[in-house]
N, C-alpha and C positions, 0 to 999 in steps of 0.2 A: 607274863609281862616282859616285854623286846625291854624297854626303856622306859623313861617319865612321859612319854605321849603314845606310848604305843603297846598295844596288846596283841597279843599271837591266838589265832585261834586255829582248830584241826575237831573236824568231825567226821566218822566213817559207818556207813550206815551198810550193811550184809542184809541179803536177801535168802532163804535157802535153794531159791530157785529164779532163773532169770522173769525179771521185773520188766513189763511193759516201759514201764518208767520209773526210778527210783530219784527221790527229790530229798535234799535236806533245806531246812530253812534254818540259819546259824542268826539268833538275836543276840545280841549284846545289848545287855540291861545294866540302869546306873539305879543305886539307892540314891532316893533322892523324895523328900517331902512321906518318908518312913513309907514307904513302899517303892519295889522293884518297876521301873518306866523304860520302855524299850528306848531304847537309844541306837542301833543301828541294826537294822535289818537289809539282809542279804540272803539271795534264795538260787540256790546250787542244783540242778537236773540231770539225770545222766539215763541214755535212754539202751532200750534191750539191754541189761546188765542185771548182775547180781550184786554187784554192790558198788558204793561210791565214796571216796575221799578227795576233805576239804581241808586246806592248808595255807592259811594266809595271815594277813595281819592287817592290823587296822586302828588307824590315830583315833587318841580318845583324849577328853579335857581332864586335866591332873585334879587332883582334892575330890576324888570322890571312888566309893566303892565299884566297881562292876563285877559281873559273870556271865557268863554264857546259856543261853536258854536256845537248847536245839528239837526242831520238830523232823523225824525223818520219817519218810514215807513212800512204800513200794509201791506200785498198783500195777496189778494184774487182771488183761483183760477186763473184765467188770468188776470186779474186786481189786479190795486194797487194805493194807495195815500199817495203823500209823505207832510210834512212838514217841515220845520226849521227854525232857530230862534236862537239868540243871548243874552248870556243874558249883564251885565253891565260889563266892566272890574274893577279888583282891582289890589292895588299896592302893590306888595309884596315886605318885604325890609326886 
């Protein structure tokens, strides 16, 4: 959390070997109506590389929980390996 409107987010996704293409897709989810609702999504590409970092921030409406829900994924040639992961919500007010 930057401030009362705004949250910081940073995702970095490693490959052990260069990636066709290595993609994160960083979701910011609010609680809301007792379950987890995307609220802004945003999709990060980084191509021939072994690995990618994301580093930004992004206005969000105060009085409610959010977290970070990231999908990262390399692909190779015809193949590919995805991962994702959540991180802790905070309460923005």
């Amino acid at each position: 959390k930057v401030n009362s409107t705004t949250v910081a987010i940073k995702a970095i996704t490693e490959a052990n070997a260069t990636a066709t293409t290595i993609c994160v897709t960083a979701i910011i989810q609010r609680w809301e109506n007792n379950k987890w609702n995307d609220y802004i999504v945003s999709n990060y590409g980084n191509i021939c590389s072994s690995s990618h970092q994301i580093q930004t921030t992004k206005t969000v409406e105060q009085g409610y929980y959010y977290r970070l829900h990231t999908v990262h994924t390399a692909i190779f040639d015809n193949d590919s390996s995805s991962y994702s992961g959540n991180t802790k919500s905070i309460y923005v007010n």
